[in-house]
RODO-2510 file (C-alpha; in nm, 4 decimals, decimal comma):
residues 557
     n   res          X          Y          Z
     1     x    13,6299     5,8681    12,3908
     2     x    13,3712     5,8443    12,1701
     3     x    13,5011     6,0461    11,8679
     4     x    13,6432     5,8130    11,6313
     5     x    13,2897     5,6078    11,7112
     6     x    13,1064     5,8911    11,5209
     7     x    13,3826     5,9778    11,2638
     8     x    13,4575     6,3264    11,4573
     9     x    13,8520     6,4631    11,4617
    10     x    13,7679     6,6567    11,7480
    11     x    13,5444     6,7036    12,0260
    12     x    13,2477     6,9046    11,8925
    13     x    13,0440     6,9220    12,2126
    14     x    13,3615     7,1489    12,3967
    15     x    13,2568     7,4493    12,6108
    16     x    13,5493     7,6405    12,5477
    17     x    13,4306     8,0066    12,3570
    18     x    13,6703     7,8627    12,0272
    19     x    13,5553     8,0865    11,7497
    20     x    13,6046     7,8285    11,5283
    21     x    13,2691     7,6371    11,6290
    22     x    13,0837     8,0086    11,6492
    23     x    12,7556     7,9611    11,4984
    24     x    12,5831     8,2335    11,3436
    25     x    12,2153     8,3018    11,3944
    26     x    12,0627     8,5909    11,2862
    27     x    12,1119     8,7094    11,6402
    28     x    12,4336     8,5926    11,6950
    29     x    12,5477     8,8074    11,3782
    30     x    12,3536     9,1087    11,5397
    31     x    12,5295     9,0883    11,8132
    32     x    12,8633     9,0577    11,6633
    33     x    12,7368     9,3252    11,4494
    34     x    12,6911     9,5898    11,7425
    35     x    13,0503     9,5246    11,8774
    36     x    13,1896     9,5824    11,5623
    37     x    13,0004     9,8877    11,5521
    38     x    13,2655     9,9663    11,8262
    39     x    13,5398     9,9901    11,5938
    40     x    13,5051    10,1575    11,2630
    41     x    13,6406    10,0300    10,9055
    42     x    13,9086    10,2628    10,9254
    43     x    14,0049    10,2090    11,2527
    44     x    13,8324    10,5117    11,4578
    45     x    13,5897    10,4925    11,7268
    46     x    13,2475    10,5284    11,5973
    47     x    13,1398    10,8089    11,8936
    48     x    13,2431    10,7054    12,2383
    49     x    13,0492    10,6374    12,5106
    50     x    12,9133    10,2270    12,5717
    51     x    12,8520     9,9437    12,3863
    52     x    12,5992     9,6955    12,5671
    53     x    12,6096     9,3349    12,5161
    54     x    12,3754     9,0933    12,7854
    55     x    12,2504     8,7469    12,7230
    56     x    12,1278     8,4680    12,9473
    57     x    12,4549     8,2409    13,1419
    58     x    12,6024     7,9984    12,8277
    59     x    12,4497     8,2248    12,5291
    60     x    12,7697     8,2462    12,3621
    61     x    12,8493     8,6086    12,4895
    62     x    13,2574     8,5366    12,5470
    63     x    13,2293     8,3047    12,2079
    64     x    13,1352     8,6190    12,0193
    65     x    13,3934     8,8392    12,1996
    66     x    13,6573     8,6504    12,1206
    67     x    13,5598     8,6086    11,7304
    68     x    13,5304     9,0058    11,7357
    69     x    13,8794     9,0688    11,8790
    70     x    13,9896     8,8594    11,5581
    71     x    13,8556     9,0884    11,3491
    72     x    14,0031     9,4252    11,5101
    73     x    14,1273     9,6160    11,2257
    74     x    14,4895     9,7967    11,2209
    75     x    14,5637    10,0821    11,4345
    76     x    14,3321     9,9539    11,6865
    77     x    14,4570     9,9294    12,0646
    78     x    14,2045     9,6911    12,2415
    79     x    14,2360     9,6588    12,6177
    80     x    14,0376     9,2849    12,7247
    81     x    13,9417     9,2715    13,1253
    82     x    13,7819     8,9379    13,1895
    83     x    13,7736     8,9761    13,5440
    84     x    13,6195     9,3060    13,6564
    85     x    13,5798     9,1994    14,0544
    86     x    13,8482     9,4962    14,1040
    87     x    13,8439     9,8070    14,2940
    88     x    13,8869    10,1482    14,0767
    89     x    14,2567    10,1680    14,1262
    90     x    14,2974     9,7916    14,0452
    91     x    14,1061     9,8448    13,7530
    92     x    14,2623    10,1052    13,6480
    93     x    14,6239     9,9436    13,6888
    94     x    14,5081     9,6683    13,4478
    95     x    14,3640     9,8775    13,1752
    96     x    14,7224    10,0804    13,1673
    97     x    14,8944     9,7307    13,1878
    98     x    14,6233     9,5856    12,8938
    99     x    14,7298     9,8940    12,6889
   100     x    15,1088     9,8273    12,7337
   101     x    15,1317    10,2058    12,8996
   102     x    15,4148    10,2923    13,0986
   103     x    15,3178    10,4541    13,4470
   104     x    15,5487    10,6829    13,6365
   105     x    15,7480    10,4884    13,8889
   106     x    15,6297    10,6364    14,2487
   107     x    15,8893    10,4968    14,4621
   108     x    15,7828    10,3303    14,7881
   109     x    15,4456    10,4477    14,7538
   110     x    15,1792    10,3268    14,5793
   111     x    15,0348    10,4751    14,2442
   112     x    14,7278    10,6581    14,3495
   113     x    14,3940    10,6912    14,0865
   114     x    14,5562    11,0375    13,9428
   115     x    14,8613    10,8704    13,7974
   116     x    14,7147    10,5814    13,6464
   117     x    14,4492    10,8049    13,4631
   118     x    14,7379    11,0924    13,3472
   119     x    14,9038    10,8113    13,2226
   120     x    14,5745    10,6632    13,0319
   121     x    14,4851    11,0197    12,9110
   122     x    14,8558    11,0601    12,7625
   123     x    14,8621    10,7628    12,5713
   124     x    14,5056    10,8131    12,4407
   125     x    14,5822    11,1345    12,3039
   126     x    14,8948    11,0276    12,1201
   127     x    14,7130    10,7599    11,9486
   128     x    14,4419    10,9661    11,8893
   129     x    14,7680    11,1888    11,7008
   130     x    14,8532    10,8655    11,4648
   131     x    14,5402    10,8384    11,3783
   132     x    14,4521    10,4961    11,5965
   133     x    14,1739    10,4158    11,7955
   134     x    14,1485    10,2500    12,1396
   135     x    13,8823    10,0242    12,3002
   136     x    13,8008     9,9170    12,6590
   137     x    13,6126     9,5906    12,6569
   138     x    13,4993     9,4440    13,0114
   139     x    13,3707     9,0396    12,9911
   140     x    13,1647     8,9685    13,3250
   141     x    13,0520     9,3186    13,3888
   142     x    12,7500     9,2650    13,5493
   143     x    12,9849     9,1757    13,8373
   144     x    13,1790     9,5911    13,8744
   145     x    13,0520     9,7475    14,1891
   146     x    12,9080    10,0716    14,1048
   147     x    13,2181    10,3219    14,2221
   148     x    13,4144    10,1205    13,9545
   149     x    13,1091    10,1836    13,6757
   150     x    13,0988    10,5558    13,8168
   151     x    13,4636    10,5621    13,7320
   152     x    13,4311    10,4393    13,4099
   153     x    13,1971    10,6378    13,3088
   154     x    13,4351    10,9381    13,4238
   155     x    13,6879    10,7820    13,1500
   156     x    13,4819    10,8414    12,8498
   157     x    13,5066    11,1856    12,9196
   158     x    13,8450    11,1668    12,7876
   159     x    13,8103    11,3551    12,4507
   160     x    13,9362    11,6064    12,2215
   161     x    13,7141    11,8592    12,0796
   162     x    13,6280    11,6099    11,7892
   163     x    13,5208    11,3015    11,9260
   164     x    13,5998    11,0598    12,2315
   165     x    13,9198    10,9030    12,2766
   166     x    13,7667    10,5685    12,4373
   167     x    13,5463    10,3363    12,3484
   168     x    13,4210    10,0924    12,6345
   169     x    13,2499     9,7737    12,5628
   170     x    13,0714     9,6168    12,8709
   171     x    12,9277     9,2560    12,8366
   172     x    12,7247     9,0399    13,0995
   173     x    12,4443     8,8764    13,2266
   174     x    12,1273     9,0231    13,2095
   175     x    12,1331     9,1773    13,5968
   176     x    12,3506     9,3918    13,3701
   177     x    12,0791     9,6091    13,2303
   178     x    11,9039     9,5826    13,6055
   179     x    12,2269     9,7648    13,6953
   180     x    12,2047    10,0519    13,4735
   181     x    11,8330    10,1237    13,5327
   182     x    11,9332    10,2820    13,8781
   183     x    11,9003    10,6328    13,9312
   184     x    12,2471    10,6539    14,0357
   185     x    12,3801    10,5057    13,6859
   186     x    12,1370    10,7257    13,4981
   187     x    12,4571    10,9258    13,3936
   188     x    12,6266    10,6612    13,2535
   189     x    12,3089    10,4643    13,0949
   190     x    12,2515    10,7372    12,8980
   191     x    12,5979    10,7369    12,7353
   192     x    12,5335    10,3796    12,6181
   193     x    12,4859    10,4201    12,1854
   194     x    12,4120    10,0735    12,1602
   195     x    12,2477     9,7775    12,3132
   196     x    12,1846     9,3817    12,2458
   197     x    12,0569     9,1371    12,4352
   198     x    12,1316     8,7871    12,3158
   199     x    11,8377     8,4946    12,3509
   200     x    11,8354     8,1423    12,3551
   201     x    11,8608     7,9542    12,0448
   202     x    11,5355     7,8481    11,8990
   203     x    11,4218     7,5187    11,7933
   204     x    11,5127     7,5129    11,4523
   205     x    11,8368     7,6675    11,5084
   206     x    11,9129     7,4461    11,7932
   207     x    11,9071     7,1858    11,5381
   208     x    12,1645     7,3834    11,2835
   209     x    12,3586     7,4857    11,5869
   210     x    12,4147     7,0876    11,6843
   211     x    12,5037     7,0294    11,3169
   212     x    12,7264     7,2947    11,3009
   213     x    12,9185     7,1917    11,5495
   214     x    12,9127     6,8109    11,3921
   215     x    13,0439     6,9660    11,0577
   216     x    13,3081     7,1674    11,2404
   217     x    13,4203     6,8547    11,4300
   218     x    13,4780     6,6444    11,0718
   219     x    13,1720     6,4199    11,1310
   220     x    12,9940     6,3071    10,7731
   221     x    12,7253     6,1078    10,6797
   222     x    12,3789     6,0534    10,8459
   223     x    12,3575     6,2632    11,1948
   224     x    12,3614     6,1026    11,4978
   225     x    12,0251     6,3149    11,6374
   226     x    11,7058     6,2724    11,4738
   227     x    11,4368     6,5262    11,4082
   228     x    11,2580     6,4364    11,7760
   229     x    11,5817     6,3859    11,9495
   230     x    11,6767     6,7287    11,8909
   231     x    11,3807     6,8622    11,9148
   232     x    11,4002     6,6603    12,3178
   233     x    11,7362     6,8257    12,3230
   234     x    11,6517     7,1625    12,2551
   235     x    11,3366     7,1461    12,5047
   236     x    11,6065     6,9969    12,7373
   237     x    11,8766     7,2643    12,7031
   238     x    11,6460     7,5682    12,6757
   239     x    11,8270     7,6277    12,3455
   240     x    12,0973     7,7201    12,5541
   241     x    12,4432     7,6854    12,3554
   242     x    12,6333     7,5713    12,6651
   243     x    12,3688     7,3211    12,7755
   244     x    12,3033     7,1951    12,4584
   245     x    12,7203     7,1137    12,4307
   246     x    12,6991     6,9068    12,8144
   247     x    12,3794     6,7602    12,7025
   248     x    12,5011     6,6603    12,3147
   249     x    12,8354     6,5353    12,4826
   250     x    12,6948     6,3229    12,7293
   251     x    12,4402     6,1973    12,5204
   252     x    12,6884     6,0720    12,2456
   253     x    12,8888     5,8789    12,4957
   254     x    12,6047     5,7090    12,6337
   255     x    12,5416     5,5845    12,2487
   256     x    12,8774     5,5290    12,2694
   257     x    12,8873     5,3364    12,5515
   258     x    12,5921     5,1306    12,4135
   259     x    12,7507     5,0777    12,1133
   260     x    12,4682     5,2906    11,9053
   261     x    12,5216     5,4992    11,5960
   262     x    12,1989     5,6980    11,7088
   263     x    12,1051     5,9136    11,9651
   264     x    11,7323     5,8291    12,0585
   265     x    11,5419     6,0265    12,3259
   266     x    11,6102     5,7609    12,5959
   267     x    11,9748     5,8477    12,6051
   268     x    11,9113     6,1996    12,6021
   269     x    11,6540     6,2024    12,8959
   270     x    11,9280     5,9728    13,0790
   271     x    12,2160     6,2153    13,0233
   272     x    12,0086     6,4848    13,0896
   273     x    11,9700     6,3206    13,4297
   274     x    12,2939     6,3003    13,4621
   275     x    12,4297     6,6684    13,3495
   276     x    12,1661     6,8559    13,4865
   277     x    12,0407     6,6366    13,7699
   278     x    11,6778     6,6125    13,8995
   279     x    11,5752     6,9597    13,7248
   280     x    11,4273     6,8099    13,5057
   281     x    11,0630     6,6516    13,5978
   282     x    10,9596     6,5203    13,2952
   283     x    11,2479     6,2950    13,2159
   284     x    11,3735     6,2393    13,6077
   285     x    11,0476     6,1238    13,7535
   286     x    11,1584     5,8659    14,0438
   287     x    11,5179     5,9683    14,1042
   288     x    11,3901     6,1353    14,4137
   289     x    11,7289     6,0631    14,6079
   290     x    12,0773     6,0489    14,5747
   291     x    12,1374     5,7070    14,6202
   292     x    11,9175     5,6421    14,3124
   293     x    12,1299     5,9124    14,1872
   294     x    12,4292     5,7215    14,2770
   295     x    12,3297     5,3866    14,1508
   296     x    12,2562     5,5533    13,7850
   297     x    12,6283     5,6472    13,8040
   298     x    12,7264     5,3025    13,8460
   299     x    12,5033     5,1556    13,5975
   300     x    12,6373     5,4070    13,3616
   301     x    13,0092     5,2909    13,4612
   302     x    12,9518     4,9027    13,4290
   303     x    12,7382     4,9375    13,0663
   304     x    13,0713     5,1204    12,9558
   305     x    13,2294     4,8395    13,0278
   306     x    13,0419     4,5814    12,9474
   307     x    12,9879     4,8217    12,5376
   308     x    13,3896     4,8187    12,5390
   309     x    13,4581     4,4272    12,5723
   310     x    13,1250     4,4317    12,3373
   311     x    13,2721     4,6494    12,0891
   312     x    13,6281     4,4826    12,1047
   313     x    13,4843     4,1476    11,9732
   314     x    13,2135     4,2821    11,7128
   315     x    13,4331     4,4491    11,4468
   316     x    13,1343     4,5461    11,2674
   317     x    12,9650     4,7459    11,5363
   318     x    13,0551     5,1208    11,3916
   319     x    12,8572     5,0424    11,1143
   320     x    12,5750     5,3746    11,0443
   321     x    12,2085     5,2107    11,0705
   322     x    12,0813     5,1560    10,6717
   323     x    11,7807     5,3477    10,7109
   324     x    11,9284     5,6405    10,8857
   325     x    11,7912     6,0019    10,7628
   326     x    12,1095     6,1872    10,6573
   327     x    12,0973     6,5624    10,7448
   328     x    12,4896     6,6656    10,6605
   329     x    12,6680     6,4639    10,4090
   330     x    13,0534     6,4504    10,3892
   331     x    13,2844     6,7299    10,2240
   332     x    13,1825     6,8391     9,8679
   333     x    13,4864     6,8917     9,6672
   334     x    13,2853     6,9338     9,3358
   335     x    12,9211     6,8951     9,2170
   336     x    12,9768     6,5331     9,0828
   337     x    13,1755     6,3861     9,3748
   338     x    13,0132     6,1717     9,6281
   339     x    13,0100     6,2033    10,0042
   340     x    13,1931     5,9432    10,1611
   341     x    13,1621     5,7487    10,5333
   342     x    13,4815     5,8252    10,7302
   343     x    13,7658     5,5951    10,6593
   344     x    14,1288     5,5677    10,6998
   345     x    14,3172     5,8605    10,5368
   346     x    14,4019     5,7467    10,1875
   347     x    14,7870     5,9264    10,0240
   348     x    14,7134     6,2202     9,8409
   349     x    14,6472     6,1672     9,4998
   350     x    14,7214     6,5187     9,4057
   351     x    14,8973     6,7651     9,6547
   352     x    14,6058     7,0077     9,7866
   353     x    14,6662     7,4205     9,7233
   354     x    14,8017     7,5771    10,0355
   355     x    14,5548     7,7635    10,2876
   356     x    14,4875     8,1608    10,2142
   357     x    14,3694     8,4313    10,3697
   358     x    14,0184     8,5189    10,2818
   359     x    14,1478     8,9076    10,2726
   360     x    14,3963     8,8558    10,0137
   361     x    14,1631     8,7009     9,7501
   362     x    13,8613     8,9420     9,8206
   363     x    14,0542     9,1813     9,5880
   364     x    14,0323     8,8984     9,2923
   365     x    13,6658     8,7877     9,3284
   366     x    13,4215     8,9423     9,0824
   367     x    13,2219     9,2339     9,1831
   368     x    12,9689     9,1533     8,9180
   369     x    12,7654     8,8684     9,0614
   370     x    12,7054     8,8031     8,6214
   371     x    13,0921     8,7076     8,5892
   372     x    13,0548     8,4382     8,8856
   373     x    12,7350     8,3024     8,6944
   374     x    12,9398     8,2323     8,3720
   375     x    13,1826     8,0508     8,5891
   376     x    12,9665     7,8884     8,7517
   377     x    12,7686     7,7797     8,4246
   378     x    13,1249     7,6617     8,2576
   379     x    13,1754     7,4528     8,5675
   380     x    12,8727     7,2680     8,5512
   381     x    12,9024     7,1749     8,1953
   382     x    12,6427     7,4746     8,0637
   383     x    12,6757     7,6258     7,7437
   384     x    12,7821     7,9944     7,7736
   385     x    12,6346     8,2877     7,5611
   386     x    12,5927     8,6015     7,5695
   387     x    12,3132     8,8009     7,7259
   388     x    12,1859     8,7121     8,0772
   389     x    12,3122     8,3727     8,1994
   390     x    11,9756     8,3096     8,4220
   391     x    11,7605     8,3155     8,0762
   392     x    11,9760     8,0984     7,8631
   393     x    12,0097     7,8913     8,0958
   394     x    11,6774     7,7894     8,0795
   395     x    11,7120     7,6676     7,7332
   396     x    11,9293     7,3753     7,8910
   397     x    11,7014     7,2815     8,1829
   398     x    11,8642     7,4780     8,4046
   399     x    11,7093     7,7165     8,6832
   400     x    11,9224     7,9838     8,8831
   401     x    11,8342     7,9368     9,2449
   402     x    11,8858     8,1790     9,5318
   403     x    11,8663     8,1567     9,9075
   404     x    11,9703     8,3681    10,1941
   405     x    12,0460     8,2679    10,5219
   406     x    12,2201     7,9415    10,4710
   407     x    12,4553     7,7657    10,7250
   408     x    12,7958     7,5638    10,6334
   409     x    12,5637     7,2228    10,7117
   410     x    12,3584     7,2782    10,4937
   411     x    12,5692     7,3775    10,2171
   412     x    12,7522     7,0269    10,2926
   413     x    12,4524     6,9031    10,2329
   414     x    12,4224     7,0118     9,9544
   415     x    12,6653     6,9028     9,8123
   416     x    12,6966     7,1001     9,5058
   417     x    12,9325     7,4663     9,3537
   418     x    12,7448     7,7976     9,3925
   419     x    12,8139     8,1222     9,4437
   420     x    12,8270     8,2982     9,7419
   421     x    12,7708     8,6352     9,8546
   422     x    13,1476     8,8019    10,0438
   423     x    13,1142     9,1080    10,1889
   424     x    13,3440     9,3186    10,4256
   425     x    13,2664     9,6416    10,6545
   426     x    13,2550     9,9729    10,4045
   427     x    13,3550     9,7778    10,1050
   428     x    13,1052     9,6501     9,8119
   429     x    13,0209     9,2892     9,7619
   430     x    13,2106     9,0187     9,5946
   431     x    13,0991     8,6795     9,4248
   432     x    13,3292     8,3823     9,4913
   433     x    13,2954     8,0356     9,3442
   434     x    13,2306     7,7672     9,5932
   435     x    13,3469     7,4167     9,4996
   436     x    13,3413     7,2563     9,8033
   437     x    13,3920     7,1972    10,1878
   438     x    13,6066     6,9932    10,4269
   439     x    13,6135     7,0256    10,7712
   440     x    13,7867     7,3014    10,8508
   441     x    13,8083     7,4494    10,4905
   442     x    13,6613     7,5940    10,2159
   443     x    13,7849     7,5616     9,8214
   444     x    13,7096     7,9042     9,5909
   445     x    13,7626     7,9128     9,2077
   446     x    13,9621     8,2192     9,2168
   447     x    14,0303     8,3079     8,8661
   448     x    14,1137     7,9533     8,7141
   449     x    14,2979     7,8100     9,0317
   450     x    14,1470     7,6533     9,2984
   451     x    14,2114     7,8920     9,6427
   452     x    14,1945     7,7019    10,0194
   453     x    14,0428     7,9199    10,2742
   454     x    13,9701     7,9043    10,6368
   455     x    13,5915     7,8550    10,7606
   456     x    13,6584     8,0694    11,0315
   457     x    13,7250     8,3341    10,8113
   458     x    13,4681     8,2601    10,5133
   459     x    13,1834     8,2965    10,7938
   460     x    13,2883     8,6210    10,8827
   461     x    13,2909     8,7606    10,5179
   462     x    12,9333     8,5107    10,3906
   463     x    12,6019     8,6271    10,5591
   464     x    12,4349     8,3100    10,4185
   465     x    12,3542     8,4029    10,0406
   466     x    12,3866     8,1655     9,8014
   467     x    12,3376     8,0472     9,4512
   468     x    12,3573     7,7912     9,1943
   469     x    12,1844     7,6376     8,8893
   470     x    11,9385     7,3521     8,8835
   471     x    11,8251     7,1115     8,7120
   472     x    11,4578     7,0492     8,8333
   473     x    11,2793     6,7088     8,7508
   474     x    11,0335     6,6284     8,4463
   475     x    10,6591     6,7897     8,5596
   476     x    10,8338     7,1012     8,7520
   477     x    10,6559     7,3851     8,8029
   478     x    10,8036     7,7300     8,9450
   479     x    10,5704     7,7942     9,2543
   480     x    10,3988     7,4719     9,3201
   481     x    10,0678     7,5236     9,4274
   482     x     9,9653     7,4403     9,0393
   483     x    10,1669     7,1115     9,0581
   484     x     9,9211     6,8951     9,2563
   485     x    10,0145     6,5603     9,0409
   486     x    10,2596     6,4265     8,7871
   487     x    10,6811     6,3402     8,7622
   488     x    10,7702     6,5633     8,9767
   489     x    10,5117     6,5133     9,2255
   490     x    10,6365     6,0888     9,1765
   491     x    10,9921     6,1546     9,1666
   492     x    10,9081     6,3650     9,5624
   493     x    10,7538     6,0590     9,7301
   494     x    11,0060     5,8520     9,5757
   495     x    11,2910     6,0270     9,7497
   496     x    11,0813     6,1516    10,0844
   497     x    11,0463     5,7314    10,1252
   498     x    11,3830     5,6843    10,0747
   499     x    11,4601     5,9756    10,3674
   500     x    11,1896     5,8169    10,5727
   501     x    11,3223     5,4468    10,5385
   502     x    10,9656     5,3893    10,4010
   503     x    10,8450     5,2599    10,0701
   504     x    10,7146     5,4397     9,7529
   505     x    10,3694     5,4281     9,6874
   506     x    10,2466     5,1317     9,5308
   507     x    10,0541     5,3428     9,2282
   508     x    10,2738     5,6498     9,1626
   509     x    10,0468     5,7910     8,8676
   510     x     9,7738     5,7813     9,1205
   511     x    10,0024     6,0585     9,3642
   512     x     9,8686     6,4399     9,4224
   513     x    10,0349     6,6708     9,6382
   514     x     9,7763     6,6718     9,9359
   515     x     9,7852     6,7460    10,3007
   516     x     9,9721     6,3613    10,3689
   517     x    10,2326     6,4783    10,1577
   518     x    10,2913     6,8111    10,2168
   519     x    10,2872     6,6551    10,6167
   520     x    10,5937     6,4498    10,4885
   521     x    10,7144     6,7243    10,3153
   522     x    10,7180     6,9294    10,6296
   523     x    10,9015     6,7151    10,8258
   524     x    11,1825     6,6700    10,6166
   525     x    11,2488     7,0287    10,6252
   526     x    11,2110     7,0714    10,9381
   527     x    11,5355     6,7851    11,0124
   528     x    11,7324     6,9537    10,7186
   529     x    11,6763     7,3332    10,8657
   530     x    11,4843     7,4445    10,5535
   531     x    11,1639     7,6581    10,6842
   532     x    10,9257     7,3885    10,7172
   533     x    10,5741     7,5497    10,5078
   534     x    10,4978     7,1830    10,3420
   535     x    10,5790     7,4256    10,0170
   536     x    10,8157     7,1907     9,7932
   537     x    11,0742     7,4429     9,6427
   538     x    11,4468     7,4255     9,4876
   539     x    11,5707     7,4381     9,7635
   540     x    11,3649     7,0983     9,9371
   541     x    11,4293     6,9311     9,5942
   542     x    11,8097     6,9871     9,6107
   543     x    11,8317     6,8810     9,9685
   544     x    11,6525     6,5435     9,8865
   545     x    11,8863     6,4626     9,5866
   546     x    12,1646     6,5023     9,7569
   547     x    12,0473     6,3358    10,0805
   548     x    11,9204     6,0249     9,8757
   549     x    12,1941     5,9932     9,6225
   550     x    12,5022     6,1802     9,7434
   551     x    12,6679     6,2183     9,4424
   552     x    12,3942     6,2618     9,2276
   553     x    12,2613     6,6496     9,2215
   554     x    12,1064     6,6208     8,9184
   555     x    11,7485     6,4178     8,9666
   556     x    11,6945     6,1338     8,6775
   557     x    11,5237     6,3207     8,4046
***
């Protein structure tokens, strides 16, 4: 209901595990990492045995799964049980139906345990004999009684005289791990390689995760969350992924409903209330009963209402507030276009390139990062000469900037071509050209010709490394701490005011970089995801330029 509201093509607060919206963390991608560790470049089982993956109810456990069964190489027979509440036989009647194997037909009686694991055995050696692999993952395993887990165990001893013929993944809660720390598991705990256990989200990625999801959804322009509203959210959610989805939902209708382009911490302790009930304390003081309970409901029901006939007769309600802090900006087809508020879908000017896959071009892109810097440099207009392009680039202004660990938001955000770091399982790095970001897509200078790619894709293949050049402003200086006053120092609290909604200071020339500002400095990297040490790097500049002057990603010189 409240999607075209907020300029979204798609609900971005779903619970549904769609890889699409899978954000990253540094512990998501470990996690991802040890299941892959499953299945081996090549296709082989990396040793047998069990691969452990636990996490806390609405971590993003199945999300993950199902992004790693996307990326199951060739000759790879995966068998997916998502509901393990079976007895051994039953279990082992859907792992032979999961791996497509054809059991022996027993007449009127039923196949007993024997059968269904001569059967398994047969069809594992045969693929081990065309060189294939097979893997067993279970989703909900905490929830196998232990004959079944004894029984599984009993499967991995299905080998040749080389190596195992069976890999098993089990993921679960964490009463998971409980369940292999009894003495009667010890056997099979001790046959588990590898182990994660996936956490909460933390504050600062609770924030990326929300605008993540926002970017994935098609929403531009200023976010609807501010710094303390997410911050409430996060507290709220327990940086839970599927909490924070009920609680962002619910709190966007309710601005909805109000007919509010921002979220502000009284709708979020309301739907709070409302998705998680009287858990909270803090925010759900009074609502002691459920007839309190009940009359919220229909509060909530008649100010719906009452915002639609409201809405229906003020055409100019879905305007964004003027002073609202922008954290993502729209999609940046090239350094020099500006990000623009959603509006009606204009005809094509030019037809776009079709959509490839990311494997195809990997064999194209450059595997010397050097050959991606000239491109980069004859895209932004930079005179190209020999030698290293970081040094002569500094003879036109121009700094090469790197950063790690870098989400699709904020790249939106900033709004500008790089380079980014590709890099697949067993194979060296490649250097693509990044000139820009929609939705759903990314465009890479392959060559000379633009390429389309998929983000579901690119995020598999880009760890978060990044790099472009810069212009810095008049007064720079690399590091800092030795520029405590000057342009640069001006040109910062002219753009942090415009971020803030505030004004300038009234004497610029008098400015210094002290505490107050670095304060102010802080908290704009904390909203934008930057790590927020008050230290006013490339990468703070760049965020501010393009957050005060989409567009514009050169500062006035």
């Amino acid at each position: 209901m409240y999607s075209q509201h907020f300029g979204l093509t798609q609900d971005p607060f779903s619970i549904a595990p769609d890889p699409r919206y899978l954000f990253m963390s540094e512990r998501h991608r470990e996690a991802l990492a040890h299941l892959l560790y499953g299945v081996g470049g090549s296709g082989r089982v990396a040793g047998g045995g069990f691969v452990l993956l636990t996490g806390d109810i609405g971590t993003g456990k199945t999300t993950i799964c199902r992004c790693f069964l996307q990326q199951i190489p060739a000759g790879c027979h995966v068998a997916y049980i998502f509901n393990p509440k079976l007895t051994v036989t039953e279990l082992l009647q859907s792992v032979c139906e999961e791996f497509h194997i054809e059991t022996p037909r027993a007449g009127a009686a039923a196949l007993t345990v024997k059968d269904y694991i001569d059967a398994l055995n047969a069809f594992l050696l045969q693929s081990h004999a065309n060189g294939e692999s097979c893997v067993l993952i279970i989703d909900e395993a905490q929830n196998l009684a232990s004959d079944v887990l004894e029984q599984l165990r009993l499967l991995t001893n299905l080998e040749t005289s080389e190596r195992k013929l069976l890999q098993i993944v089990l993921i679960g809660q964490p009463e998971l791990r409980h369940m292999l720390a009894q003495p009667e598991l010890e056997q099979l705990a001790q046959r588990v390689i590898a182990r994660f256990h996936l956490d909460a989200l933390d504050v600062r990625e609770s924030a990326q995760y929300i605008a993540h999801r926002l970017a994935v959804a098609g929403h531009v322009g200023a976010t609807p969350f501010d710094r303390r509203t997410l911050e409430s959210i996060h507290r709220l959610a327990r940086g839970v992924p599927r909490r924070i989805n009920l609680l962002c939902g619910r709190a966007l209708l309710g601005a909805w409903a109000n007919g509010q382009h921002q979220v502000n911490r009284a709708i979020v302790r309301k739907a709070a209330t409302e998705v998680f009930g009287a858990e909270h304390g803090d925010f759900t003081r009074g609502l002691h009963t459920r007839e309190l309970a009940l009359v919220a409901v229909l509060v909530a029901a008649c100010t719906v209402a009452a915002a639609m006939l409201w809405m229906q007769s003020e055409p100019g309600s879905d305007q964004l507030p003027q002073h609202a802090t922008p954290t993502v900006t729209g999609p940046a087809t090239a350094a020099t276009v500006p990000a623009a508020a959603p509006a009606p879908a204009a005809p094509a000017s030019r037809e776009e390139p079709p959509l490839v896959a990311l494997e195809a071009l990997l064999p194209e892109l450059p595997l010397d990062v050097r050959v991606a810097w000239r491109a980069l440099a004859v895209h932004s207009a930079l005179a190209v000469t020999d030698g290293d392009p970081c040094k002569w680039t500094t003879t036109q202004h121009s700094q090469c900037v790197r950063a790690a660990d870098l989400t699709l938001p904020q790249l939106r955000q900033l709004n500008r071509p790089g380079i980014l770091t590709l890099t697949q399982a067993g194979a060296p790095p490649r250097y693509a050209l990044l000139l820009g970001l929609d939705s759903v897509t990314a465009t890479l200078l392959v060559g000379s010709t633009p390429q389309r790619v998929g983000l579901a894709s690119l995020t598999q293949a880009w760890q978060g490394d990044f790099a472009t050049y810069w212009q810095p402003p008049d007064g720079y200086v690399v590091g800092m701490p030795a520029m405590t006053k000057g342009p640069a120092v001006e040109w910062l609290d002219r753009r942090l005011a415009i971020a803030e909604g505030t004004q300038a200071a009234a004497n610029p020339a008098a400015l210094v970089l002290d505490d107050a500002l670095r304060n102010r400095v802080r908290a704009f990297q904390r909203a934008q995801g930057l790590r927020a040490d008050g230290q006013p790097g490339p990468m703070t500049f760049m965020q501010l330029e393009s957050s005060t002057a989409p567009g514009a990603p050169t500062p006035p010189r």
